[in-house]
C-alpha positions in Angstrom: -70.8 -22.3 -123.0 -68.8 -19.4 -121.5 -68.5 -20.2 -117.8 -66.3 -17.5 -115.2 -65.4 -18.2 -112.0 -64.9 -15.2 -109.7 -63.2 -15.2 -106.6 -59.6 -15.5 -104.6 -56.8 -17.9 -105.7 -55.8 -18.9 -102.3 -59.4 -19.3 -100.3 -60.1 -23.2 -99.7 -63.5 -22.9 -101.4 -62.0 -21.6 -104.9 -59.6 -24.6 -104.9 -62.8 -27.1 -104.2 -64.7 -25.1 -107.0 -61.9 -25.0 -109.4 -60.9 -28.5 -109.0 -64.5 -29.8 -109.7 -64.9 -27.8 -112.6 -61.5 -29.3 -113.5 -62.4 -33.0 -112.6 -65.3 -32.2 -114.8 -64.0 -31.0 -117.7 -65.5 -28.1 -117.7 -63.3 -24.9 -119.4 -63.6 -21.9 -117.0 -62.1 -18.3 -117.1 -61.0 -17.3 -113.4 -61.2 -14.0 -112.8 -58.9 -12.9 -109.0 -60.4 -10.4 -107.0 -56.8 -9.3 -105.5 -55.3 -9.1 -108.9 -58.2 -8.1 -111.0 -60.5 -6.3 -108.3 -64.5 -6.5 -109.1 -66.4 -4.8 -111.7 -68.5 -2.3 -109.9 -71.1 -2.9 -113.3 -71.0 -6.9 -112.7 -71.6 -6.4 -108.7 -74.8 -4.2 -109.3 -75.8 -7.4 -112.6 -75.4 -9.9 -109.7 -77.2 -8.2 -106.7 -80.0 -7.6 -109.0 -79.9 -10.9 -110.2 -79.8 -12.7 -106.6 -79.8 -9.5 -104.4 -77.1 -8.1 -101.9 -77.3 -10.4 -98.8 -76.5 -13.4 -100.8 -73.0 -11.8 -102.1 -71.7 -10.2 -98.6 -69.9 -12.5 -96.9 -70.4 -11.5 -93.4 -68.5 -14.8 -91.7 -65.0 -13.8 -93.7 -62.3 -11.7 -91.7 -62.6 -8.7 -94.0 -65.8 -8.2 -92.7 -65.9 -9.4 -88.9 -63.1 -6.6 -88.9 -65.1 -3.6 -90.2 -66.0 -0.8 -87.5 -69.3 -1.6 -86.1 -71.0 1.7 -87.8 -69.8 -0.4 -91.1 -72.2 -3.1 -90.4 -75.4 -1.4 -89.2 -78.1 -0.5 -91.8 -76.8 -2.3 -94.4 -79.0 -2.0 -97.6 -77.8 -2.3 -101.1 -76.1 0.6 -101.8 -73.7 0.4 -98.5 -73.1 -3.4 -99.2 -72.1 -2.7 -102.9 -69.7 -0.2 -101.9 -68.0 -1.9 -99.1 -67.7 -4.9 -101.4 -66.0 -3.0 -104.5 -64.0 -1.4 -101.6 -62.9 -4.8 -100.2 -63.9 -8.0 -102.8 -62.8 -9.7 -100.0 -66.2 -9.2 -98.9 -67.7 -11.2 -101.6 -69.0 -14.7 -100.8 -66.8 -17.3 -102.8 -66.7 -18.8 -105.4 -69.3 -16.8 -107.3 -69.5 -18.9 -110.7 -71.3 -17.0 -114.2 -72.3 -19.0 -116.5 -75.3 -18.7 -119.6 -78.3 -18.8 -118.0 -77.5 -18.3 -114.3 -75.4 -17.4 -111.6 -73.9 -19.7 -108.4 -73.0 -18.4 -105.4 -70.7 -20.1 -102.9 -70.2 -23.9 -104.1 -71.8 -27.2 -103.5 -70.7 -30.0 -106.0 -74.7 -30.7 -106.5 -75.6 -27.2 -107.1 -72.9 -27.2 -109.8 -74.0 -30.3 -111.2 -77.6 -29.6 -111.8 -76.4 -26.2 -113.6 -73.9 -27.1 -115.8 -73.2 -31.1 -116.2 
C-alpha cells in the first residue's frame, strides 16, 4: 500500500502524524510543501474528492495575514489559487493513501483507515 503524507517538516501536527505512522510501522513518502511546493493537478484531485473548505486552513498565520479582499467570496477556484500560491495554506497533515484521503490527523481517524 502506497501511503504519502503531504505537508511541512517543522509544523507540530506533521511530527504527531509522522511519528504515528512511524510507531506504526507504517512506510510513508513525505512530500514538503516548502521544498517541493503542491501539485496544482493533486490540489484540484483532493478538493473534488473532499471539497475546498476542508483543505484551507483558515486558523494558520499564512492566512489570518492575507488582505481582507483575499478572504471574501471564497469559492473554489480563489481557494485553489491562494493555496498553490501559499501551501502554507493547506490544512496539515493531508495523508493519501489507496482508497482515501485524511485531512488533518487524529490517531483514530488514522487507525480505522490504514491499521
Amino acid at each position: 500500500m502506497t501511503i504519502a503524507l503531504y505537508g511541512i517538516k517543522n509544523c507540530d501536527t506533521m511530527k504527531k502524524a509522522r511519528a504515528w505512522l512511524d510507531a506504526n510501522a507504517i512506510v510513508h513518502v513525505f512530500h514538503d510543501y516548502k521544498v517541493e511546493g503542491v501539485d496544482p493537478a493533486r490540489l484540484a484531485r483532493w478538493i473534488a474528492m473532499e471539497g475546498w473548505e476542508p483543505l484551507l486552513n483558515r486558523a494558520g498565520t499564512t492566512f489570518r495575514k492575507l488582505p481582507e479582499i483575499d478572504k471574501i467570496d471564497l469559492d473554489s477556484a480563489k481557494a485553489s489559487a491562494l493555496m498553490i500560491a501559499q501551501p502554507s495554506m493547506i490544512k496539515r497533515p493531508v495523508l493519501e493513501y489507496p482508497g482515501g484521503l485524511l485531512i488533518g490527523f487524529a490517531a483514530e481517524r488514522y487507525a480505522r483507515a490504514l491499521l
